[in-house]
N, C-alpha and C positions, 0 to 999 in steps of 0.2 A: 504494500500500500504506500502512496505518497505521503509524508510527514509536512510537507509544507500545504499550509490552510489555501483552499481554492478563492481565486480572485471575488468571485460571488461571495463567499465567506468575511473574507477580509472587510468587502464593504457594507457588509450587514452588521459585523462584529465592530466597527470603527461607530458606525449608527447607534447602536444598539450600547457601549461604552458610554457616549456622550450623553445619550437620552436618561442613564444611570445617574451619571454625575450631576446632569443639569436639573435633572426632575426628580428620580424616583427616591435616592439617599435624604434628598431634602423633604421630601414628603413625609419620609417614615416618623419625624416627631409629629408633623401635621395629622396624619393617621390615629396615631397615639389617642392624641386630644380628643378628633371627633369622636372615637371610640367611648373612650372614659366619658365624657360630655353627656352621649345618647343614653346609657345607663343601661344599654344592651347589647349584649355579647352578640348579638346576629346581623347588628345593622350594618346595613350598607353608606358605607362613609361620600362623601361627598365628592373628596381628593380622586378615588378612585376612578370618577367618570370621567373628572380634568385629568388625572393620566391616559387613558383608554383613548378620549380625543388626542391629545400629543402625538401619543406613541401612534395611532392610525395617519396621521398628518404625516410623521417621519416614514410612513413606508413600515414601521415595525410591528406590523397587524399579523395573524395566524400564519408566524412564522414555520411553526412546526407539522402546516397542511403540507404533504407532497406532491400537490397537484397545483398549478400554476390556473391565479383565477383570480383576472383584474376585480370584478366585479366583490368577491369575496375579499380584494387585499391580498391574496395568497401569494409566497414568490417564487414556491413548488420548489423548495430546498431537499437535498438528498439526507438522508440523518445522516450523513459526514459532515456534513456543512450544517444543517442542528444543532451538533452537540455544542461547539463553542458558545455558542448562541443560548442552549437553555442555560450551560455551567454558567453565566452569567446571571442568569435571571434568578439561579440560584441563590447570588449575594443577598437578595431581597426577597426572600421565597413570602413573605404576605403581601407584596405588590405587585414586581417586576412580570411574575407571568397572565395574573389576571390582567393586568395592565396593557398586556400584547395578548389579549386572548389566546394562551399558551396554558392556560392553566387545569390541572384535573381537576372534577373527572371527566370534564368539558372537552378535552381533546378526546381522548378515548371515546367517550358518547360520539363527537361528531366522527369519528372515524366508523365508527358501528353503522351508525344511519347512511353515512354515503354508502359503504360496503353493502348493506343489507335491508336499508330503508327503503319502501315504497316511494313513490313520486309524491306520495300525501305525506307522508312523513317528512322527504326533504322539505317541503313547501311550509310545513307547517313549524317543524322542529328546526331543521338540520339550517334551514336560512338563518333563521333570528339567532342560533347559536353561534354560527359565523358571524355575523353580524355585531356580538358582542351585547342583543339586547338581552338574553335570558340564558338563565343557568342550567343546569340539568343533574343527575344523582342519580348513581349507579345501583341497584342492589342486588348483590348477591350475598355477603355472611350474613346466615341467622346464628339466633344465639344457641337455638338446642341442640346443633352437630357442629361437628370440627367441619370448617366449614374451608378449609387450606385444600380439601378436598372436593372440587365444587359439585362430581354426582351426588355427592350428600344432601344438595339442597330439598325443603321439603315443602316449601309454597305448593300448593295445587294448585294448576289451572284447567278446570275442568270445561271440557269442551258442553255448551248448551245452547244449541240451536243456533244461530249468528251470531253469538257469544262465546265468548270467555267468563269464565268466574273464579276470581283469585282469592285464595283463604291461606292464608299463613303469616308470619313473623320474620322481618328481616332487621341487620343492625348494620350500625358502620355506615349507614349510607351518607358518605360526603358529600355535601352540598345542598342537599337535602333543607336545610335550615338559612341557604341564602337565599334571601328577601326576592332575588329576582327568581329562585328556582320554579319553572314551570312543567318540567318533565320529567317522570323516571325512565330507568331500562330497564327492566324488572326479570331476572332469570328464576325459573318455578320448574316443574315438572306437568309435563302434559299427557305422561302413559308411565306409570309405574310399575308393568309391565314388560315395556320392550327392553331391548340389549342397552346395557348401563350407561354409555354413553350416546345412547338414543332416548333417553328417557326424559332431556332436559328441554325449553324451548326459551325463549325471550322474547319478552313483550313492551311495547311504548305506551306507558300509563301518565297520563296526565295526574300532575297530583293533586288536583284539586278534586278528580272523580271521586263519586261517592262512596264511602268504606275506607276510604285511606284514612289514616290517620297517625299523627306524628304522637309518637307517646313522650317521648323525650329526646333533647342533646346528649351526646354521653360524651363525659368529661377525657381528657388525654391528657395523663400528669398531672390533672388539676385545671389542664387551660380546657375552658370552652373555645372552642375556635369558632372565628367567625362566617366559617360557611357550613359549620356544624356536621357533626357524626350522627347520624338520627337509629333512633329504634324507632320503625316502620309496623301498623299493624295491618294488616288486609282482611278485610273483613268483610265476604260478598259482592265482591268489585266486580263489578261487571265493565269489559269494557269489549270491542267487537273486533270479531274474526279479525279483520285486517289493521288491528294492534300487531300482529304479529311477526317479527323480523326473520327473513329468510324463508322456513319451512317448520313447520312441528318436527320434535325433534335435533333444532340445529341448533340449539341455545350454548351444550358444549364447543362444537367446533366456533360457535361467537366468539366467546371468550378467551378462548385461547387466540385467535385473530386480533381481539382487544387486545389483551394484556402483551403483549409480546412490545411493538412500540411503548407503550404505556409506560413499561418497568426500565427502560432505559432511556424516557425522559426522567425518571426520578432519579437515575442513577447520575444524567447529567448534571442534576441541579443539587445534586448530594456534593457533589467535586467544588461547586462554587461556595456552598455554605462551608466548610473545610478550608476554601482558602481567605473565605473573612473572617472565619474563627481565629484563624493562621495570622492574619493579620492586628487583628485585636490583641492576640498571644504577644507580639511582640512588642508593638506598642504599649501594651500597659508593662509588660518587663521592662523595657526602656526608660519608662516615665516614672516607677517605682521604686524605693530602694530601702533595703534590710539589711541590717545590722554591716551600714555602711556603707555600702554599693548598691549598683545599682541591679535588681535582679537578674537584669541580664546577663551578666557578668557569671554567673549560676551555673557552674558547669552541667548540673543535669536542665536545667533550661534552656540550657546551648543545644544539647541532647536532642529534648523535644523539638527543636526549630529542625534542627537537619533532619528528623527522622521522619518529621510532616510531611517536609520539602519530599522526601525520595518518596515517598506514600502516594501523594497526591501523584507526582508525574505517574508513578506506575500504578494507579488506579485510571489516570488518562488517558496514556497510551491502549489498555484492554477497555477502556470504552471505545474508543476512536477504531481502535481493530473490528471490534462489536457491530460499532455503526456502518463501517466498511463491509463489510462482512452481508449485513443486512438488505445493502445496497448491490451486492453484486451478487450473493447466490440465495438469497433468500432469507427472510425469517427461520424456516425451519433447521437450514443447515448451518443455522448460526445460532442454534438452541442454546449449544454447553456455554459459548460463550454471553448470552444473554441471564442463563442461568447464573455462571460465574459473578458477573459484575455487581448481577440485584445481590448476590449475597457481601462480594468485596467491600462496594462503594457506603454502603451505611457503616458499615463494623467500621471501617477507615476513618469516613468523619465521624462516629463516635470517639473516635479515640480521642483526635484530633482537637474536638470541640470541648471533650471530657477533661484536658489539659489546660485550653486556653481559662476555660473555668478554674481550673487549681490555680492558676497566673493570677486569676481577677481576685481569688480571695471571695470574702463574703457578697460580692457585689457582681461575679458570675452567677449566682444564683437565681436573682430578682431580674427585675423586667426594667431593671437599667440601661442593661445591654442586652444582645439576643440571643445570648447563647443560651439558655435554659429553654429558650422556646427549640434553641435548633438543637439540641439534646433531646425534646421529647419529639417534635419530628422524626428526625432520624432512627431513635430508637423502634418509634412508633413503624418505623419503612421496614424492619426487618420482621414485621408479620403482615402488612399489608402487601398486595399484589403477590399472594404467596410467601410463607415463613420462610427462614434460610433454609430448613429442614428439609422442604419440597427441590430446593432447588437445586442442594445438596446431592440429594438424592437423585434428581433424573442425569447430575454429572458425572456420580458413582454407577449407573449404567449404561451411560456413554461408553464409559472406561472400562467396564465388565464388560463390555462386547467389545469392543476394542481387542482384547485381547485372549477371548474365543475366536472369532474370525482367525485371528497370527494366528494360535495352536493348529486349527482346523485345517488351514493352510497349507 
């Protein structure tokens, strides 16, 4: 693969820099306030729509669509040319992507809809979400099955006459609780029956239809986030036959369709929070000093800076391969490595950010600085889009066959 960033890159990532420094860094106390202000952990701040226009002004609107589409803003970027792009957005992971409508579970949804939407579905959903006017919220973990597992799901949707009827219990659902949220994607079970990975389907639930209903936010370390984690109940939802994406039965192969980009824009945007942690680590060493110097000076703080420094580039590098990879034989045959990195890239900026926090002293902790928020992120990514364990696991049988095939041989 080539190591030098492609000309298209460059002048998105030189864009995309500027729009950081000029707008989105400055925002983030402006954020802060409206927040604290509204006295609601779900509301939609004001800043965020004077970013959203900016950033669509600059050309840096759904950068992360691959399909080139004036109309949408698209600039049909390959995820080689992505990745520099979201690791950035990562610096600001509660702006910068919502900001450029880059943000989950919004990409992944519009990805589903273009792939396996109806023409009523684009028209209805898949526009406005390009468009940046409305949000949307994924559900598939419930809380009563290990849910890492997604045949496990156990919503019913039982087929009745021009209908669907949905009854079941979901959690997790991101987005779910922002203001502008108007639609789910809702994966359930349509034949309890058939072969196990035929037994799932997915369906486009408006949320406001009748029988939904939000039971609660569920808290992550204590933060309610502002696009909120919902506990979903369904309760006789009826909603019609052509709800339904793709075919009955194709709800598995969705998801795996989904999730596959999905997991390595978060792994992009893992690499950029890692290096403003990275950054805060050393600046507050530098500007701090015990028992007579200045921390920096700290021979295991020295430690830490070099060992981030090598972490980060080669947590990079197997993204950037990942993305290459993606772009030239596929998703599928770039599994191990997709697998790899969702597990690399969080454990890395854990460490990472886990550090710059022992730098800060008491004041890494609190909502001073961001790194408590970006400690329970990240933590929070190595069970989301799949636990390490799963991914773990489909690497150790990469490798298991790997090496029947040689014997066989």
């Amino acid at each position: 693969m080539e190591f030098k960033l492609s000309e298209r890159c460059e002048e998105y990532r030189e864009k995309l820099l500027a729009f950081m420094d000029e707008h989105v860094y400055p925002a983030e106390p402006v954020y802060t306030v409206q927040m604290i202000e509204s006295g609601n952990p779900n509301f939609h701040p004001p800043i965020l729509e004077e970013l959203k226009t900016e950033a669509r002004k600059r050309g840096l609107w759904n950068l992360f669509h691959p399909h080139k589409n004036e109309e949408w803003g698209s600039p049909g970027l390959s995820n080689l040319d992505y990745a520099p792009l979201a690791e950035i957005m990562g610096r600001s992971p509660l702006l910068a992507p919502e900001a450029t409508n880059c943000n989950a579970p919004d990409t992944g949804n519009m990805e589903v809809l273009e792939l396996f939407g109806t023409a009523e579905h684009k028209e209805k959903w898949l526009r406005p979400l390009l468009a940046g006017k409305i949000n949307s919220a994924f559900c598939m973990t419930e809380p009563a099955v290990a849910s890492s597992d997604a045949t496990n799901v156990q919503l019913r949707m039982d087929r009745d006459g021009d209908e669907y009827v949905l009854n079941g219990r979901k959690w997790f659902a991101s987005n779910a609780l922002h203001a502008n949220c108007k639609v789910l994607i809702v994966m359930g079970k349509t034949d309890f029956d058939a072969p196990t990975h035929r037994q799932q389907s997915m369906m486009v639930v408006p949320i406001d239809t009748p029988g939904v209903t939000i039971v609660r936010g569920l808290p992550v370390f204590g933060y309610l986030d502002r696009e909120g984690h919902a506990e979903i109940l369904f309760e006789d939802v009826r909603v019609p036959v052509s709800a339904l994406l793709a075919g009955e039965g194709d709800g598995f192969m969705i998801s795996q369709s989904r999730l596959g980009p999905g997991r390595i824009h978060h792994c992009m945007r893992s690499i950029g929070m890692a290096e403003r942690a990275l950054d805060l680590m050393i600046k507050r060493a530098q500007t701090r000093e015990t028992f007579g110097e200045p921390v920096a000076n700290r021979a295991n703080i020295q430690d830490w800076i070099a060992e981030a420094r090598i972490q980060i580039e080669a947590t990079r590098l197997l993204v950037l391969k990942t993305a290459w990879l993606m772009d030239t034989v596929g998703n599928e045959k770039a599994r191990t490595e997709i697998a790899a990195i969702k597990v690399l890239a969080p454990t890395m900026a854990l460490e990472i950010i886990d550090r710059a926090i022992q730098v800060h002293g008491g004041g890494g902790v609190t909502d001073d600085f961001p790194l408590a928020s970006f400690y329970a992120h990240q933590r929070t990514l190595r069970l989301a889009d799949g636990p390490d364990e799963v991914h773990k696991r489909t690497i150790a049988r990469v490798e298991l066959r790997r090496m029947r095939d040689a014997v066989a041989v």
